[in-house]
N, C-alpha and C positions, 0 to 999 in steps of 0.2 A: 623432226628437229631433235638435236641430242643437244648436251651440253656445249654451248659456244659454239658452237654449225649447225648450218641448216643443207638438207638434200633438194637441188636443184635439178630439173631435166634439161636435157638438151633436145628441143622439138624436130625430131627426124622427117615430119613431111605433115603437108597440109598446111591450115594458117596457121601462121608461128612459126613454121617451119626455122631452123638456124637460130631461134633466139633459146636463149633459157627460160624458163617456169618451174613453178611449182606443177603438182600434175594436178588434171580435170577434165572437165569437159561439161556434153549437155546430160541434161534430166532426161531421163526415158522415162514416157507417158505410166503413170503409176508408180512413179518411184519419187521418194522422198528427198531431198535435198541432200543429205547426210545420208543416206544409201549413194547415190550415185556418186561424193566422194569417194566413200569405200569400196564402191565397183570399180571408178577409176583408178585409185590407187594399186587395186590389184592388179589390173590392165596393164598398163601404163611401166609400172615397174615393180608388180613383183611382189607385194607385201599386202598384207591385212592388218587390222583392225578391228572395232567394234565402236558404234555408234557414239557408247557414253566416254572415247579418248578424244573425239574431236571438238576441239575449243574454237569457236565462234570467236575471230575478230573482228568483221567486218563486210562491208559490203561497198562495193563499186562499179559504177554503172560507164560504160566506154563508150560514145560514139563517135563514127567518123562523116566527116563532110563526103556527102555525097553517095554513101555506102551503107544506107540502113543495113544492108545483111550481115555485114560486119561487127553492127553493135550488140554489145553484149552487157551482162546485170553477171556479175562475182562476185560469188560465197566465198570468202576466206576463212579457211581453218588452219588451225594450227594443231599436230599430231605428234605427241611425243610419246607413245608407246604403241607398237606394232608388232607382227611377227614375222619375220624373215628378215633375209639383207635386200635392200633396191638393187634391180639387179637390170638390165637393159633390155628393149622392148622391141617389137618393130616401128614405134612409135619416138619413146621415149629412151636417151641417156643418162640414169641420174648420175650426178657426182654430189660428191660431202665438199660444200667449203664453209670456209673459218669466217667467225659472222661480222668480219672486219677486211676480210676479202672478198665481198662476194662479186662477182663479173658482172656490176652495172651496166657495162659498155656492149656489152652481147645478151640485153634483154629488153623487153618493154619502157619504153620512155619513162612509161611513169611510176618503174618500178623503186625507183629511187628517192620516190616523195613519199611514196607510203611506205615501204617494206624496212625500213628504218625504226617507222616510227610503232609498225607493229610487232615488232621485235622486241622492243623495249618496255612492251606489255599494253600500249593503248589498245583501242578497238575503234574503229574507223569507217567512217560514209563519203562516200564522193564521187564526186563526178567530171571525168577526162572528154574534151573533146579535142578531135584529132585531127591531120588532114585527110584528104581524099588517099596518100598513099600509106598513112598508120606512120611516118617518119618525123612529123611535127606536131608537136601538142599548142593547141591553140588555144587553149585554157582550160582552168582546171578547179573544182573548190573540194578541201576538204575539210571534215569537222572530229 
């Protein structure tokens, strides 16, 4: 995140595939939660960090009807100093958008209830449930 934008990926294959994110992924056995964002991040697009830049907003837990393998627990961070430029992966597309533009319409449903609200500096818990196809949110609570 820089001043007034934040860098979005465009998810090139796998689940997610076609939508935008932030970047991530899972823990590898022995690795700390905040290492595996900085492993991702360097993956994914390009750029490093260090442990004590990434700010803890939240956590959120997703499941869907019918598709335990689906559900998933997200560490949200937020990262405003790195080294390099995001740069495209075989994974990931970042782009820079303006933090009043950002393309709700080509992301996760429920990026729109929370990534708002952690932008504007809260820190957040909640839990999405979804349908069987990840395209209806069936309810949701956040705090």
């Amino acid at each position: 995140m820089k001043e007034g934008e934040i860098c979005l990926a465009m998810k090139k294959r796998d689940f997610g595939v076609g939508k935008y994110n932030g970047v991530g992924g899972k823990v590898k056995d022995g690795e700390t939660i905040e290492n595996a964002a900085l492993r991702e991040m360097e993956e994914e697009i390009g750029v490093t960090s260090e442990v004590r830049h990434l700010e803890g907003v939240g956590n959120l837990k997703f499941y869907f009807n019918g598709k335990p393998e689906w559900n998933q627990h997200m560490h949200i961070f937020i990262v405003k100093n790195w080294n390099g430029e995001p740069r495209e992966s075989e994974e990931m597309k970042p782009e820079w958008y303006k933090i009043d533009k950002i393309p709700f319409d080509e992301m996760w449903l429920d990026d729109i209830y929370w990534l708002p609200r952690v932008l504007e500096g809260e820190k957040i818990c909640g839990k999405f449930y979804f349908n069987e196809e990840g395209d209806k949110i069936l309810n949701y609570k956040l705090t």
